[in-house]
C-alpha positions in Angstrom: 0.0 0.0 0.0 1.1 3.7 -0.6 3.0 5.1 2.2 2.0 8.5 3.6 4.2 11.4 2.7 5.0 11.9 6.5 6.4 8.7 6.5 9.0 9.2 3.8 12.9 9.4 4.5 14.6 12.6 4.1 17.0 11.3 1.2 16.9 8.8 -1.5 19.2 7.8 -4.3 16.3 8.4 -6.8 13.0 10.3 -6.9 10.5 9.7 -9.5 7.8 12.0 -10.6 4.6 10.7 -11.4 3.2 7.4 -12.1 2.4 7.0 -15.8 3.6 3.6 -16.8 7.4 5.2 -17.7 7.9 6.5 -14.1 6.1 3.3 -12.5 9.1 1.4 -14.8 11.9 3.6 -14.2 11.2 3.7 -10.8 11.1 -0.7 -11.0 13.5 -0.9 -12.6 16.1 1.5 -10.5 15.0 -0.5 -7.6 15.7 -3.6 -9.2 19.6 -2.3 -9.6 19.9 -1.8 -6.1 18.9 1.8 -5.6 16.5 3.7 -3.1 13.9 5.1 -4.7 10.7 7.2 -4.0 8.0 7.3 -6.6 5.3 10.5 -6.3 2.2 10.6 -7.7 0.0 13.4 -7.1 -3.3 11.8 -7.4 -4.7 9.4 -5.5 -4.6 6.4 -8.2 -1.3 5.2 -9.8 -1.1 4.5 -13.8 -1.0 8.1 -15.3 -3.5 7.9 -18.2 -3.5 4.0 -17.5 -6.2 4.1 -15.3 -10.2 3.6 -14.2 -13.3 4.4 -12.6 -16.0 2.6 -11.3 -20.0 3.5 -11.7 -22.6 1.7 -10.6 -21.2 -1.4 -10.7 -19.3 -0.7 -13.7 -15.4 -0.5 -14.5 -14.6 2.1 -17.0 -10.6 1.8 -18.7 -9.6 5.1 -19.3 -6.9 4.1 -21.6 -6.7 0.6 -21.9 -8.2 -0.4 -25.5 -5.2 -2.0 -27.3 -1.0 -2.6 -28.0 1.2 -4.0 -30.0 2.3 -7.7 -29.5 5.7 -6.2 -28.2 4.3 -5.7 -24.8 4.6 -9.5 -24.2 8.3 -9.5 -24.1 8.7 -6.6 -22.9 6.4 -7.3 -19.7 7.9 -10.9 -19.4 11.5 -9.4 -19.6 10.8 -6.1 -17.4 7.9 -6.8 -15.2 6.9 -9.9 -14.8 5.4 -13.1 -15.9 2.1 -13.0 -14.2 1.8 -9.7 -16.0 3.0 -10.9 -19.2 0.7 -14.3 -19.1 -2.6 -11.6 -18.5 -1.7 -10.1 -22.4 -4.3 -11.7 -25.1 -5.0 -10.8 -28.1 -8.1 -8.6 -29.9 -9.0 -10.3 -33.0 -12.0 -8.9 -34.3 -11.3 -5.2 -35.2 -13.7 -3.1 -37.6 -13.7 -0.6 -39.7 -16.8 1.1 -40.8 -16.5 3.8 -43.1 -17.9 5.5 -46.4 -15.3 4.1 -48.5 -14.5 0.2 -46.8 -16.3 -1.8 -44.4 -14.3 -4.6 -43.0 -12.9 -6.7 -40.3 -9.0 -7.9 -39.8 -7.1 -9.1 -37.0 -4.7 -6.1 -37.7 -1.5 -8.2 -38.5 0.7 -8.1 -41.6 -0.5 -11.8 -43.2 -4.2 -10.2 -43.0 -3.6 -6.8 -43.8 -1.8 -7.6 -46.9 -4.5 -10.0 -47.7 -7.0 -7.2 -47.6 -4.6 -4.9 -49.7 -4.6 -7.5 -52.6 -7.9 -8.7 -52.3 -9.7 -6.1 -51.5 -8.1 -3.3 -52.8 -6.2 -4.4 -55.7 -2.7 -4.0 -55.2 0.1 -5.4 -56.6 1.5 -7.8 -53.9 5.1 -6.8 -55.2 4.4 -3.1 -53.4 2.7 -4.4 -50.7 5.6 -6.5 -49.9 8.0 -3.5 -50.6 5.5 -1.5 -48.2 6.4 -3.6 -45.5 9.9 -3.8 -45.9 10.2 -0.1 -45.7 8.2 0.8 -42.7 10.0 -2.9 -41.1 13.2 -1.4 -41.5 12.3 2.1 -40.2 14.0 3.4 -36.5 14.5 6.9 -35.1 17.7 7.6 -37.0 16.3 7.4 -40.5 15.6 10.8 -42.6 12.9 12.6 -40.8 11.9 15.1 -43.6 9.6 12.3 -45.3 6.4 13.2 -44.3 3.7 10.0 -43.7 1.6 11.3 -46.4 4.9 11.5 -48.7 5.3 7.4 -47.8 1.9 6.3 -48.7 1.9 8.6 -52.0 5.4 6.8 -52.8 3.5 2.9 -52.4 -0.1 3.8 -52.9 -0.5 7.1 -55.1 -4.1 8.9 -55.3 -5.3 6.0 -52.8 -7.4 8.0 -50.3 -8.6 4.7 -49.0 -5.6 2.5 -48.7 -4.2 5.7 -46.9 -7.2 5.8 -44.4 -6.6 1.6 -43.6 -3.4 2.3 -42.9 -3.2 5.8 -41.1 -6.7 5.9 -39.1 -5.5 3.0 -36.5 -2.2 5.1 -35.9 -3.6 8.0 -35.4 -5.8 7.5 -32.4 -3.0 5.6 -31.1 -1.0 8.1 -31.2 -2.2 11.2 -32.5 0.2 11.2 -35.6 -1.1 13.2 -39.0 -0.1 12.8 -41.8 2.0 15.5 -42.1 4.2 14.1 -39.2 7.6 12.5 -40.1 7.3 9.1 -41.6 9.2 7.1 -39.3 6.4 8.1 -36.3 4.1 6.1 -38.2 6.2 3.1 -40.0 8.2 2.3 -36.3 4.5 2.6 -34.4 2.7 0.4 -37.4 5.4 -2.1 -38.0 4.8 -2.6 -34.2 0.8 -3.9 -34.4 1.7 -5.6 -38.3 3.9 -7.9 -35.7 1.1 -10.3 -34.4 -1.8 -7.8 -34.1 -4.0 -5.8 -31.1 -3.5 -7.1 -27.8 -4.8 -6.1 -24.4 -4.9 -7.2 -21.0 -7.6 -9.1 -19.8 -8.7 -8.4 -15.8 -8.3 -4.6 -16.8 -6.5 -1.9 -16.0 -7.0 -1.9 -12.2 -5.4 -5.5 -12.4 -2.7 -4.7 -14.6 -1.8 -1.6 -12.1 -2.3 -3.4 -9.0 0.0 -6.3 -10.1 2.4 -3.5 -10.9 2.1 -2.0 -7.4 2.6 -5.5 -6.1 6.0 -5.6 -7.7 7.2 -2.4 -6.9 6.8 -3.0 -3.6 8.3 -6.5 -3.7 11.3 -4.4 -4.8 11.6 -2.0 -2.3 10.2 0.9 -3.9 8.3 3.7 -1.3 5.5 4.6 -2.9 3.6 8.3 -2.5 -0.2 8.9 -3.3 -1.5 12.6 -3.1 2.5 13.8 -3.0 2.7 16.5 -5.5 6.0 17.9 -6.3 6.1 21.9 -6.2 9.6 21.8 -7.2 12.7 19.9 -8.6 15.8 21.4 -6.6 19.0 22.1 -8.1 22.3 23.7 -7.4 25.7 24.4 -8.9 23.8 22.7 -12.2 22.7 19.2 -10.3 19.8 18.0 -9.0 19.5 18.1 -4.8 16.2 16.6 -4.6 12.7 18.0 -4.8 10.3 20.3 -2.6 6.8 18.6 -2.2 4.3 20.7 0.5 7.4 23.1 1.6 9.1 19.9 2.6 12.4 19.0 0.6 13.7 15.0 -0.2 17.0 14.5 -1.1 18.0 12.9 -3.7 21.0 12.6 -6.7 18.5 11.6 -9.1 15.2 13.1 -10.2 13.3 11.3 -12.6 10.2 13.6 -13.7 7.1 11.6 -15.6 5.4 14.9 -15.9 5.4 16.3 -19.4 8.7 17.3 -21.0 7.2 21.0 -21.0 5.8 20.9 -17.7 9.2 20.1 -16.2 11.1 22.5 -18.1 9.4 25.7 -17.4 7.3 24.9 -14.0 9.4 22.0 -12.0 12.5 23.3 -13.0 12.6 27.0 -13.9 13.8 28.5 -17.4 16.9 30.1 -15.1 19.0 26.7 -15.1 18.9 25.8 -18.7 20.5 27.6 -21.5 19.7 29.7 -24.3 19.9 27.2 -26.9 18.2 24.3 -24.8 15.4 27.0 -24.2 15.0 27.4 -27.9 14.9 23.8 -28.8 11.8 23.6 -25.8 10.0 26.6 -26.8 9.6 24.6 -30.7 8.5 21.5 -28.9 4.4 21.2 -30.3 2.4 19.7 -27.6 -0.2 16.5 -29.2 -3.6 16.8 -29.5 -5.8 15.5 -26.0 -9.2 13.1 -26.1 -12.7 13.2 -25.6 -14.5 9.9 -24.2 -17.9 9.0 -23.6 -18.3 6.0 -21.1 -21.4 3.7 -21.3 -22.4 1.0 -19.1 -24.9 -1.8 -20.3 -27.6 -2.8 -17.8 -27.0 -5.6 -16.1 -29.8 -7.9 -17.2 -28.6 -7.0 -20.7 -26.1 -8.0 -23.0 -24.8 -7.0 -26.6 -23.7 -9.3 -29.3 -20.6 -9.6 -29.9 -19.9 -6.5 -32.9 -16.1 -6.3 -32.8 -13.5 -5.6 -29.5 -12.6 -2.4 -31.6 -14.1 -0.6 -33.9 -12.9 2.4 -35.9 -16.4 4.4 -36.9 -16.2 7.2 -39.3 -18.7 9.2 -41.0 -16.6 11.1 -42.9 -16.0 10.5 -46.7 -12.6 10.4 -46.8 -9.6 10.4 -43.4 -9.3 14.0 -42.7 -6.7 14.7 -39.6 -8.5 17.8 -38.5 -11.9 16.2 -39.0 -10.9 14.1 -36.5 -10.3 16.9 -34.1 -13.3 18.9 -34.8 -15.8 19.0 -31.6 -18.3 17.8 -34.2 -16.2 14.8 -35.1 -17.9 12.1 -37.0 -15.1 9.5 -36.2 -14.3 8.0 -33.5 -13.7 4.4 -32.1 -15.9 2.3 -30.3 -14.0 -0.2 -27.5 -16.2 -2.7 -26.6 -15.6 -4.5 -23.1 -17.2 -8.1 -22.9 -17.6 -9.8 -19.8 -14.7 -11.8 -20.9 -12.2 -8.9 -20.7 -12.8 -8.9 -16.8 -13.0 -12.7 -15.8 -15.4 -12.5 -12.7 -17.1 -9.4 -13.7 -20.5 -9.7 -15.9 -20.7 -6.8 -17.2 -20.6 -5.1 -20.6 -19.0 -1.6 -21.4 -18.2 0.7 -23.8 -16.0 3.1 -24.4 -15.9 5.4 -27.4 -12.4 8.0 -28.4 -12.3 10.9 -30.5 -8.8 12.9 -30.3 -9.7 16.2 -29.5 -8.2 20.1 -29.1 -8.2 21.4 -25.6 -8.6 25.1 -27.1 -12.2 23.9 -28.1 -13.1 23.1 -24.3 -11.1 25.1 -22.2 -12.7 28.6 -22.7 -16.2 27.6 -22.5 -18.4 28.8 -19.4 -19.5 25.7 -17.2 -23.0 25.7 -18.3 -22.1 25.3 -22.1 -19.1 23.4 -20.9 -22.1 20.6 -19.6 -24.4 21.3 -22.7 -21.3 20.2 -25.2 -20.9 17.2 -23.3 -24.3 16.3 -23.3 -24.6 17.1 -26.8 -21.0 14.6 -27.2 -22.8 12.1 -25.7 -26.0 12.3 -28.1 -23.8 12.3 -31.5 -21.8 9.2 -29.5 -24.9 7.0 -28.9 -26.3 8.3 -32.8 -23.4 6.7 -33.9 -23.4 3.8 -31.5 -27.1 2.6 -32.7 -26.2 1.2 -35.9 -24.4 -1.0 -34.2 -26.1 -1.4 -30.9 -29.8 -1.3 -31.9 -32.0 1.5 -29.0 -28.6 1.3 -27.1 -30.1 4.5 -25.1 -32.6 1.9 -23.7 -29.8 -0.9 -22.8 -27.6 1.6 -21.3 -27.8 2.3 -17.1 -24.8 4.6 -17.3 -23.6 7.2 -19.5 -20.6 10.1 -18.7 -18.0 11.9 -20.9 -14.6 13.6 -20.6 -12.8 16.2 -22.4 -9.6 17.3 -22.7 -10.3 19.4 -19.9 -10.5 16.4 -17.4 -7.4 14.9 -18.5 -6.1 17.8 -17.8 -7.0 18.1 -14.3 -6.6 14.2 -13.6 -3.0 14.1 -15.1 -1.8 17.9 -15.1 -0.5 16.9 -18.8 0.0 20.5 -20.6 -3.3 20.9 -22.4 -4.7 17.7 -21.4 -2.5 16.2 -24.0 -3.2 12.3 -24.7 -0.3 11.3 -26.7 2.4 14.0 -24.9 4.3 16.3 -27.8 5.5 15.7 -31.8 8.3 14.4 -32.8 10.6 17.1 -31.5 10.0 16.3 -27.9 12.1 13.5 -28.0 15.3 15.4 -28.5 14.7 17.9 -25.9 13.4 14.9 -23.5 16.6 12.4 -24.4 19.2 15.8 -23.5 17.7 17.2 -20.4 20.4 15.6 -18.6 22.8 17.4 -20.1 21.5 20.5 -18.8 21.5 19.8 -15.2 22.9 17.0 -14.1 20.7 13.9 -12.7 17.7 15.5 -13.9 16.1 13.0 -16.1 13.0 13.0 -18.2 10.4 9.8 -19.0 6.8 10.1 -20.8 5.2 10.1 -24.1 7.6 12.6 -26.4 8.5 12.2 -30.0 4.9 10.1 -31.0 7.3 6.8 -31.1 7.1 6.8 -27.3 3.7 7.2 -26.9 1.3 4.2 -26.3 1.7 1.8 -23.6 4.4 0.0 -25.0 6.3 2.9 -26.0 6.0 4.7 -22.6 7.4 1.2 -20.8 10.1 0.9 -23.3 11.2 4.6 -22.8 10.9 4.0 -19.0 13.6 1.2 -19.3 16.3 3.2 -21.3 15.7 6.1 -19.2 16.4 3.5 -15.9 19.8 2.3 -17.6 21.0 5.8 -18.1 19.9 7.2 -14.3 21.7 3.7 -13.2 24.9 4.8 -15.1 24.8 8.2 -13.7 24.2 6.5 -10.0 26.7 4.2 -10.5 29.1 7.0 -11.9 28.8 9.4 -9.2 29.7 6.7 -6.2 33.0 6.9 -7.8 33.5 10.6 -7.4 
């Protein structure tokens, strides 16, 4: 269980904050080397945006709707195997739109099925498709925009473009006027084996987390919010939480790259240059999600475990941000995602723009969501039949409560473009044993991304530990 801030020492070897799953890792992993570490989370709830609610009866998954096969290993080798034997796999995912109805297991074997099949195309440039985006990593040529790839494999195809893009981008929140490798590194990922998730839901996956945390030593902080990251003489000293300062060589921040920068920190300790390479940094685009729970003496077929649901004639990036949005996807939670639990939710996503929430009064601020929640359920019925009378719970949030549940700049869902990564991987150089984890650069936003970035970022505060005992 979390300890009380009251109880915590006065010094560690390594302070990580926030609780997305990069801190919860780092912090794992740090322990796992041998080092004292203290893990802050502001709220009450660990997991970041990997979290839940409950409502009557009902378990909503904020985040939780689907990964790349990857997270297997990388729970197995990092984690551990109870978490890793929890992953399964999605295999029913739809797309419904004007131009393509279909269903796929979202792998490469079906996909390019579907692309000959179904679309026509010469299996010699699907195949050289594949090897392209297979071979892509984050040191390839950055100025070939996603849109520039697909018009190089699959000119004037508006709808091979929108099979292959509209997946990624609720994902991640990548358009196609983002670098190319955002999209091939992220898509190669799910063409691997497909859309996994983890069945016994988020609460489980973050309770078995806590479980091992713990197991390794690590002091763990609810309702600790960090005012402050100390430095001096251009090093970290610890960090100032309630007026009350903890020690410690190490900081790890999982708040947003921007948030540490110019509120943790304080624009005084970095230089010009680093300054101008954070003011560029564009922060991603935030959600909107309406949350519906089926009665309990009802039940839904089954119509997919995700469904991509578009209205629109062709995939439009900023029709998918417009507050009138007629996109969105549908994640569809059968009693078979939570073993035990007999109950049916669904969750729908539309990626959303903060600016289109944030300035509104509160009274139009509840009319938009009610009015979010209408267009969700118009669009839900043709696939739910009078859902409105099967449904015992209904609730939305905006960009605006992700913003005050994770203090994320803007309410951001998928963290900054691609030049946040830069800025994140070189904050160290700035001020030494300051160190930065979370969802920068699109490639390290997701689930698996965030993990994976929260186990580089443990090897380099390890070597910095490990370097300074020396002094």
């Amino acid at each position: 269980m979390p300890t009380h801030f009251k109880y915590c020492k006065d010094r560690y070897d390594a302070v990580v904050i926030g609780s997305g799953l990069g801190g919860l890792t780092t912090a794992n992993r740090l322990a796992r080397c041998g080092h004292r570490v203290l893990l802050l989370e502001h709220h009450h709830r660990l997991g970041g945006l990997a979290t839940w609610f409950k409502r009557k009866g009902h378990i909503f998954d904020v985040s939780l709707h689907g990964f790349p096969y990857g997270m297997v290993k990388t729970c197995k080798k990092y984690w551990n195997r109870e978490i890793m034997n929890s992953i399964v796999q999605l295999r029913d995912i739809v797309f419904d739109n004007p131009q393509f109805s279909l269903k796929t297991t979202f792998d490469k074997q079906d996909f390019a099925a579907l692309l000959t099949n179904r679309f026509g195309i010469d299996p010699k440039r699907i195949e050289a498709f594949f090897r392209r985006v297979d071979t892509m990593n984050f040191y390839d040529d950055r100025t070939m925009t996603t849109r520039e790839l697909f018009e190089e494999f699959f000119p004037g195809r508006s709808d091979v473009h929108r099979l292959l893009m509209e997946p990624i981008t609720y994902a991640n929140g990548s358009t196609l006027e983002d670098p190319a490798i955002t999209y091939g590194i992220v898509f190669s990922n799910f063409m691997n084996r497909g859309v996994f998730t983890f069945q016994g839901g988020t609460d489980q996956l973050i309770a078995l987390m806590t479980r091992e945390l713990e197991k390794n030593g690590v002091t763990i902080c609810t309702g600790a919010r960090v005012d402050r990251i100390e430095t001096k003489n251009g090093r970290t000293t610890g960090v100032n939480v309630n007026g009350r300062t903890i020690g410690a060589p190490a900081v790890v921040s999982n708040s947003g790259i921007t948030n540490t920068i110019y509120n943790l920190v304080g624009t005084d300790c970095f230089t010009d240059e680093f300054l101008e390479q954070a003011d560029r940094i564009r922060v991603n685009n935030s959600s909107c999600q309406v949350y519906l729970g089926i009665r309990p003496d009802t039940s839904i077929e089954m119509i997919g475990d995700l469904i991509f649901s578009s209205r629109s004639p062709v995939f439009d990036s900023a029709e998918l941000l417009d507050v009138n949005t007629r996109s969105k996807t549908f994640s569809v939670y059968y009693p078979k995602t939570r073993p035990g639990h007999d109950r049916y939710t669904i969750v729908a996503s539309m990626n959303s723009r903060y600016e289109d929430w944030s300035k509104l009064d509160e009274e139009h601020y509840r009319l938009a969501k009610v009015a979010l929640i209408d267009r969700t359920l118009d669009d839900l019925e043709r696939y739910v039949p009078e859902i409105r009378a099967k449904i015992d719970w209904q609730e939305a949030a905006t960009p605006r409560t992700f913003n005050r549940y994770t203090l994320h700049t803007r309410g951001t869902s998928f963290g900054t473009k691609f030049e946040g990564l830069d800025v994140s991987r070189s904050i160290f150089k700035q001020i030494g044993g300051l160190f930065h984890v979370g969802s920068v650069g699109i490639i390290m936003s997701g689930w698996l991304g965030a993990i994976n970035y929260g186990v580089i970022v443990a090897n380099d505060v390890d070597s910095y530990l490990r370097s300074i005992e020396k002094v």
